[in-house]
C-alpha positions in Angstrom: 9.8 -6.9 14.7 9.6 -9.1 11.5 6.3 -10.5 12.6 4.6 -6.7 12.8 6.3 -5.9 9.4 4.7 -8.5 8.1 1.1 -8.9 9.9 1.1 -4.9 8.7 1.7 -6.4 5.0 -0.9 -8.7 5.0 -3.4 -6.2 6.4 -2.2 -3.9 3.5 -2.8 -7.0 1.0 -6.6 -7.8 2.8 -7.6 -4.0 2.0 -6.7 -4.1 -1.4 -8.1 -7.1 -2.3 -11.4 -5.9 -0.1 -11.6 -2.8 -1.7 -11.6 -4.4 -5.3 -14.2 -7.0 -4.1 -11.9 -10.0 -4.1 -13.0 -11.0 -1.0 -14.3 -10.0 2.0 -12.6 -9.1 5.5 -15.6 -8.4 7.0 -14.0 -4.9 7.8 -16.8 -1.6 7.3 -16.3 0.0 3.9 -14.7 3.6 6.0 -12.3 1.4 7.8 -11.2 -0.1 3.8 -11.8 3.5 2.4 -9.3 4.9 5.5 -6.8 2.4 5.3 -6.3 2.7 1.7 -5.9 6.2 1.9 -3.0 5.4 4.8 -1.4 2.2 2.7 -1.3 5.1 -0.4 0.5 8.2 1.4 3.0 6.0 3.3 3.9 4.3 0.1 4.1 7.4 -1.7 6.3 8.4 0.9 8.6 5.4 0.5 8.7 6.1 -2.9 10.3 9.3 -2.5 12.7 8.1 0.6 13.5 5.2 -2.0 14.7 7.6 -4.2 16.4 9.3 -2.2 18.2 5.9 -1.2 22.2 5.5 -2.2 21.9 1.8 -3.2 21.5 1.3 -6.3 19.6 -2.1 -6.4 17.0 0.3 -3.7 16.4 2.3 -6.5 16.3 0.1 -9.5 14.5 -2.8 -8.1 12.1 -0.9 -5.0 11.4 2.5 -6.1 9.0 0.7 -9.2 7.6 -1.8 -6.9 6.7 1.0 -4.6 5.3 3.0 -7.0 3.2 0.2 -8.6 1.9 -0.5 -5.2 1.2 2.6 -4.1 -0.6 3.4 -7.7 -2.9 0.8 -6.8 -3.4 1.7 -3.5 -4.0 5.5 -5.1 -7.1 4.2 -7.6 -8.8 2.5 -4.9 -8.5 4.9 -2.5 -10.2 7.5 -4.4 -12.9 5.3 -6.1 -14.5 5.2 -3.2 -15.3 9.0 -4.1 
């Protein structure tokens, strides 16, 4: 389960750095363009669900790393407009 959690990280790292013309996955622009959109409302989503967490160190430490991630996640997605 580890390995999934983090092969679906690295994808999520690939598409940003795609996206911002870092480098290049290969990837066509509408599977970047989608996958930004998806990396964007699921961290948005954690956001709110880490929030919502009881642990303290959850909300100090993951709710801005979230958000920071999911902010850049949000500008790419929507410069593709």
């Amino acid at each position: 389960m580890v390995v999934v959690a983090i092969m679906i990280q690295l994808f999520g790292i690939a598409v940003l750095l795609d996206s911002g013309g870092i480098i290049n996955t290969g990837l066509p622009i509408k599977v970047i363009e989608i996958a930004c959109y998806v990396y964007a409302v699921y961290l948005s989503l954690n956001v709110l669900m880490n929030m919502a967490s009881k642990s303290k160190k959850e909300k100090m430490f993951m709710t801005p790393l979230s958000l920071i991630v999911a902010v850049c996640f949000w500008i790419e997605a929507l410069s593709f407009r």
